[in-house]
N, C-alpha and C positions, 0 to 999 in steps of 0.2 A: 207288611210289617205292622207290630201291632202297637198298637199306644200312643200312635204319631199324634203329636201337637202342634195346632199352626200357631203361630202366635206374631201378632201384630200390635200397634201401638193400644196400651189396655186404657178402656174407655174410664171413665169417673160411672162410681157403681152410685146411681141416684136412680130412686123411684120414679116410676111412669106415671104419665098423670093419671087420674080414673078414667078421663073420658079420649078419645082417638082424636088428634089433629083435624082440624077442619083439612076436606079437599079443596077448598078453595085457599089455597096458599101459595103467595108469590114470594120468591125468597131476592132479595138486591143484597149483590155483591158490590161492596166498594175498593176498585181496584185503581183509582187512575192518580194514587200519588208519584208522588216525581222519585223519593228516597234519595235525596239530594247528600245524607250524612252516608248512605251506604259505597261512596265514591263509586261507583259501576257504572258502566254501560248497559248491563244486564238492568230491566226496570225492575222494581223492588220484588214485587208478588212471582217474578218471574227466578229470585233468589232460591239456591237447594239449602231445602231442608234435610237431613240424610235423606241425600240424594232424589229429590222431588221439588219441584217449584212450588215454594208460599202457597199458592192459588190451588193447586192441584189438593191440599189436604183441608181447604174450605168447602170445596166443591165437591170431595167425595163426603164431607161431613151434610152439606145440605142435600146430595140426593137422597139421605137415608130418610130426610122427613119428606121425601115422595111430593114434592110441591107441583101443580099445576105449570109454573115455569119458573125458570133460574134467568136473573137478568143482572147482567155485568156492567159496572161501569168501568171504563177505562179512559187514559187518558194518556199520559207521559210512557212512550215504546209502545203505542198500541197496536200498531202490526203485527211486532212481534210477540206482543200476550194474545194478541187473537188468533197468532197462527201457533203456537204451542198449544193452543185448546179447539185447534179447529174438527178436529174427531169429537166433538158435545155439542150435544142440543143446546146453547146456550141465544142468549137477546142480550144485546151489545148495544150500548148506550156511550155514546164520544162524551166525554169532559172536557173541551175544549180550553177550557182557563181553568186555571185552578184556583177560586172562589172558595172553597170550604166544602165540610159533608154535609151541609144542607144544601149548594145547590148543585153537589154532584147528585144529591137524592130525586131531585128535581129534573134532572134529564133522563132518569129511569120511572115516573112516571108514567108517560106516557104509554097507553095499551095496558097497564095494570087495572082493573075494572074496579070500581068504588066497591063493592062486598067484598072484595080479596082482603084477607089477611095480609101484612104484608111486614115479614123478616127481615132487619136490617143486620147482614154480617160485615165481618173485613177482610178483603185478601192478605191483610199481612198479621192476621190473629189465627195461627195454623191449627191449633190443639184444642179449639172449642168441641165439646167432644155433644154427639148425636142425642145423647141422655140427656145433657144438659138443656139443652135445647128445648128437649120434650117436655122437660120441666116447665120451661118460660113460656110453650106454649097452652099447659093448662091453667097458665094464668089468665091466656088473653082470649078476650073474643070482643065482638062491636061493638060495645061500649067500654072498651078498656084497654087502656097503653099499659104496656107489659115492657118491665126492663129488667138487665142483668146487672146487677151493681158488686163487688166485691171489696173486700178489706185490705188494704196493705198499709203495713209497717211505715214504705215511704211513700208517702202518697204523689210527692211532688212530680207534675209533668200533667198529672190525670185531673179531668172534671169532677167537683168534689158534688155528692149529695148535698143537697138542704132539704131537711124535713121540718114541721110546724112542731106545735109542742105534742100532739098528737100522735107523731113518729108518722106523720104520711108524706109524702113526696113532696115535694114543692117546688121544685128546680132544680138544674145544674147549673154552676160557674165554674167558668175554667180559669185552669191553674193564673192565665196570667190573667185575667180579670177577680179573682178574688182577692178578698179582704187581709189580713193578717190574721182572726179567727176566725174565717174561712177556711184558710189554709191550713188549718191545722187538722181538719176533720179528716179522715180516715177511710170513710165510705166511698169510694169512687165509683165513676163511671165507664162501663166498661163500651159502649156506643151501641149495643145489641138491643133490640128492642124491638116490639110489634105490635101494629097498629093498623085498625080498620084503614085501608086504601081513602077513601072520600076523606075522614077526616085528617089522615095525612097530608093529603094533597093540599088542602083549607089551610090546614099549620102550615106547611112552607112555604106557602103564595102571603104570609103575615109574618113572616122571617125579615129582618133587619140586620144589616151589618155594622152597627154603631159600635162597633169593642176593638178592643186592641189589636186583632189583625184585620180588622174590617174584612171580615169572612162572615158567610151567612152560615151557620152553626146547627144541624141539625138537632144536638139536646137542647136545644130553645123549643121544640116543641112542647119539651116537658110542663114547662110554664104554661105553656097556651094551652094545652090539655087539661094543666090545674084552673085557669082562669074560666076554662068552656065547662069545668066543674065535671068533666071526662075522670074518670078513677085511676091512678097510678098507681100499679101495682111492681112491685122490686122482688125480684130472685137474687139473695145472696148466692154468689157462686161459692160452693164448696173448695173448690181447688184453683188457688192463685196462677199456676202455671195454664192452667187451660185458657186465661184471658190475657195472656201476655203477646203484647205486639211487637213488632220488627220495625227499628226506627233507624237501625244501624250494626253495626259487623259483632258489636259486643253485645248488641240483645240477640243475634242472631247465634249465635257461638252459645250463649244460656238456655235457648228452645233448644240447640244441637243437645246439651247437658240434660237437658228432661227428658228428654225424646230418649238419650242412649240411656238415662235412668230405669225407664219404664219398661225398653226392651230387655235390658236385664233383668230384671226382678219380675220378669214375664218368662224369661229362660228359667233363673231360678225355680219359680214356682210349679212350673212343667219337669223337673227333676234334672235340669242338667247342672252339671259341676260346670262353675265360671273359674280360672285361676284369677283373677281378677276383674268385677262385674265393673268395675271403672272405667278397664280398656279393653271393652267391648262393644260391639259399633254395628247396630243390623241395620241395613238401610233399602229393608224389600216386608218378604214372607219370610219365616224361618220355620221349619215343619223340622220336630223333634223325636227319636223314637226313646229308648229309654237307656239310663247312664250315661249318655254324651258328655266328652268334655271338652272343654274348647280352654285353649291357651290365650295368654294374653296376645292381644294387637291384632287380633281377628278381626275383618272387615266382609262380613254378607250381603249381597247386590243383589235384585233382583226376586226370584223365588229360588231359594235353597232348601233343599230336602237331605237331612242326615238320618239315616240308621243308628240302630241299637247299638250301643258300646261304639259309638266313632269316636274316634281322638282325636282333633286338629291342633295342631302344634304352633306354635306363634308366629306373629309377622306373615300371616296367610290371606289372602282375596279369593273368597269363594263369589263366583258371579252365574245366576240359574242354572244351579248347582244337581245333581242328585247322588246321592253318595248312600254304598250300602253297607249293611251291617259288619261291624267287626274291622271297617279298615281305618287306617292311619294314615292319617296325613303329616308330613314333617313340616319343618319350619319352614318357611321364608317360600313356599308355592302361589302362585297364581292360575286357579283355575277356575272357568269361564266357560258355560253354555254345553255342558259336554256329560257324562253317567257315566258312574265308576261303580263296579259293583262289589260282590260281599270278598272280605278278607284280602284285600288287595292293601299293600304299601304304595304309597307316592312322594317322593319330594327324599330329602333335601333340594328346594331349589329348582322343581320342576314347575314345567307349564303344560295344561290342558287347553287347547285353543276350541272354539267350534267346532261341533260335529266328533270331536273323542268319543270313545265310545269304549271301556276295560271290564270285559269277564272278568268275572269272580277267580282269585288269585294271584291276578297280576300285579310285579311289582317295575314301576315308575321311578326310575333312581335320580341321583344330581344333575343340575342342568339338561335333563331330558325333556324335547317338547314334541306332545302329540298333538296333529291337526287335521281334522275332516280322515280321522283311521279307527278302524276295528281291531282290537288288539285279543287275542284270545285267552282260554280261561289256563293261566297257569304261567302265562310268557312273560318273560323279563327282557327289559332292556334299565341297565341300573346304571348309565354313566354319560355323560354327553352323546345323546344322540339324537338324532332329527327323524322323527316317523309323521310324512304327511300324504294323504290324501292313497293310506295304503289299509290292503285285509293282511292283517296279520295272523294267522293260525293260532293252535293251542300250542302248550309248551314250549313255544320257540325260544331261542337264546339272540338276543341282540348283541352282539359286540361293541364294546366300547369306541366312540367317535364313529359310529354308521350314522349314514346319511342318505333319506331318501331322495333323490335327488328327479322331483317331480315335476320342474319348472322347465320350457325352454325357450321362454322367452316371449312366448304368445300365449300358451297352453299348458294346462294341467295334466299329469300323464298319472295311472294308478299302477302300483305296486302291490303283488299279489306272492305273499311267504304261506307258501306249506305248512300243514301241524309238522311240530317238531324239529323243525329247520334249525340251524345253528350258521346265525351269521358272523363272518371274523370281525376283528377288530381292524378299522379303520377303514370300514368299506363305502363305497360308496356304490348305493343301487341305482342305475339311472334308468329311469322310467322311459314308458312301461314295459315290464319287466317282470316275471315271474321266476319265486322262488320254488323248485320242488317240495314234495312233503321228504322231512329226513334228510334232505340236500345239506350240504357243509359248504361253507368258502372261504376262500383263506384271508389271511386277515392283509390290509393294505390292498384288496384286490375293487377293480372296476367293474362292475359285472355292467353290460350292455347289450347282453342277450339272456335269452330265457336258462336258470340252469336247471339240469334235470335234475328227478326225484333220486334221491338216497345215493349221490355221490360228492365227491370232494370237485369243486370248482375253484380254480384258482387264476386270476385275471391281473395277471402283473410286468408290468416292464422289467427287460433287461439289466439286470446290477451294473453298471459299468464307474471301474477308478478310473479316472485321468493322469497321468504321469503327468509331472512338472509342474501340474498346475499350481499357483499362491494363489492366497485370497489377498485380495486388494486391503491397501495402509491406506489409512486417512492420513492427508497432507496436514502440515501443519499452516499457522498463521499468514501469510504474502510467499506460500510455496502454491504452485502450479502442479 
């Protein structure tokens, strides 16, 4: 297919610096708060962002600056954040109190080498994007603290900038240690910053907890870097949403909002038609070929791949998906881990489970679910019916309410239909079982032997009336 488009979260378009990142770069991830407003069990960084833990979209953002090591602190659930990241090279640093980000910065010290560069990020700041990054770091090298500060409207929550009259840095105070115009300034703090390892180390071993939450305060360096007459250097950040933190379920539900922003007008921009880019929701890969449209209430998991001219109809869950050109998907389907090929119908109201697998033509009708089957190029089954763990031939005709009937209890049994087959209505195939090519059966029948090619099988009990019989009255109230 031609013209496919992947499209993932779009970065913030900001110039590279002139010169390449130092390799000596150690990046600290600050993971070990508690998220005490997020009410969960689940620890905070371990929260989905369409559909990925907080941590997961830090940490694919700092491998792209290729650092020497990635070192995590954790603290609050840390078994369970170390064993969700246990496939990464990562260095794991315990925060056993919770003291503040200056002295979680100080149990990740240790093993970082005094020449090292050294990246301060947040596990619960998701969207800081690669570019920006690369920015802040041609500001920095060993003789200079390099921070990210940006603008907002409402500043309150955030460490505000003080610069001298000179416009140069001169410290952070936080929200609740500042003044009343303090407060009112506008430049905040966004906690990202880098700084020579040795002089880092020096600043946080001269860190004091004398303020309002008796926490030792990692932008307190900033001061002691102005004091050691060290250069402070600021990157306004361009884009407010890339430095917004996770404090709670209503800032978390506002990154959901950006993030599905971005991914639409990421579709958009690749040519597909959105009915509505609002209620749209990609939460993987989304590879696009050309004219797609996609209806409201769509949900993409995973890696999905559509063809040229697909339709997907609304209230749909497409989950590592591959769908090809020309077909339609109806409303209200959930399909899952399975390839649907060219000019095929599916749904109303269908399910693809694992391992599905539709030649080019077929059509997939209401509450029909395929699981671990091959379905061939041209066959229909268009009405309640259960195909699992079965080869279905070309052409074949499904009847309505068949059922492959592949389980018995221990074991999985296969189901093996002919090109051309026409099975009745309301059959049940009980595995394993082969259909002839051409074969017919009649509808209501059991088939439990093989039936052969290009004949009529028909597998049915006895009709029998009962004389006399009634069907049973419900008694009434204190009747017997």
């Amino acid at each position: 297919m031609k013209n496919r488009r992947s499209l993932k979260a779009p970065a913030a378009k900001r110039p590279r610096p002139s010169r390449a990142p130092s390799p000596l770069l150690s990046i600290v991830i600050l993971a070990a708060g508690k998220g005490k407003r997020m009410h969960s069990a689940l620890p905070k960084v371990l929260q989905p962002l369409a559909g990925r833990p907080l941590l997961r979209y830090v940490l694919d953002t700092a491998r792209q600056l290729e650092p020497a090591a990635l070192h995590v602190v954790y603290g609050h659930g840390g078994e369970a954040v170390r064993a969700a990241f246990a496939d990464q090279d990562l260095r794991w640093a315990l925060q056993a109190e919770q003291r503040g980000t200056g002295h979680a910065m100080m149990q990740a010290m240790e093993g970082i080498p005094d020449g090292h560069l050294v990246l301060v990020l947040y596990g619960d700041v998701p969207l800081l994007s690669a570019a920006t990054l690369r920015g802040l770091l041609g500001l920095a090298d060993e003789r200079t603290l390099a921070m990210l500060t940006v603008q907002l409207a409402e500043p309150a929550g955030y460490g505000r900038i003080l610069r001298d009259a000179r416009g140069r840095v001169k410290a952070i105070v936080e929200d609740k240690d500042a003044s009343a115009a303090q407060s009112r300034i506008t430049e905040v703090n966004t906690g990202v910053m880098i700084a020579q390892a040795g002089r880092l180390r020096a600043w946080l071993g001269r860190l004091r907890n004398d303020n309002a939450q008796h926490e030792y305060y990692l932008t307190d360096v900033v001061a002691l870097a102005v004091k050691d007459r060290v250069a402070v250097r600021a990157l306004l950040a361009a884009d407010e949403a890339e430095v917004l933190g996770v404090n709670d379920r209503r800032q978390l539900a506002q990154l959901e909002s950006v993030l599905r922003a971005r991914h639409a007008g990421a579709a958009l921009v690749a040519g597909a038609t959105l009915a509505d880019p609002a209620r749209f929701d990609q939460r993987g890969e989304l590879v696009l070929g050309n004219d797609v449209f996609i209806d409201v209430n769509v949900v993409f998991e995973g890696r999905v791949v559509l063809g040229d001219r697909v339709r997907v109809g609304p209230n749909c869950v497409l989950r590592d998906m591959i769908v090809g050109a020309d077909t339609q998907i109806f409303p209200g389907c959930v399909l899952e881990q399975s390839q649907i090929g060219a000019h095929c119908n599916v749904g109303p109201f269908a399910r693809l489970r694992p391992g599905a697998a539709l030649a080019d033509g077929v059509h997939i009708g209401n509450f029909v679910e395929v699981k671990n089957s091959r379905v061939g190029k041209g066959s229909k089954a268009n009405h309640l019916t259960y195909i699992g763990d079965s080869e279905v031939g070309a052409g074949v005709n499904v009847g309505a309410g068949t059922i492959t009937v592949n389980y018995d209890g221990a074991s999985k049994h296969r189901t093996v239909i002919g090109d051309g087959a026409s099975i009745g209505s309301g059959n049940m195939l009980v595995a394993p079982v082969t259909i002839g090519a051409n074969a017919t059966t009649g509808a209501g029948s059991t088939i439990t032997q093989d039936a052969p090619a290009g004949k009529l099988t028909v597998a049915r009990s006895r009709q029998v009336t009962i004389e006399g019989w009634q069907r049973p009255v419900k008694r009434g109230p204190g009747k017997e």
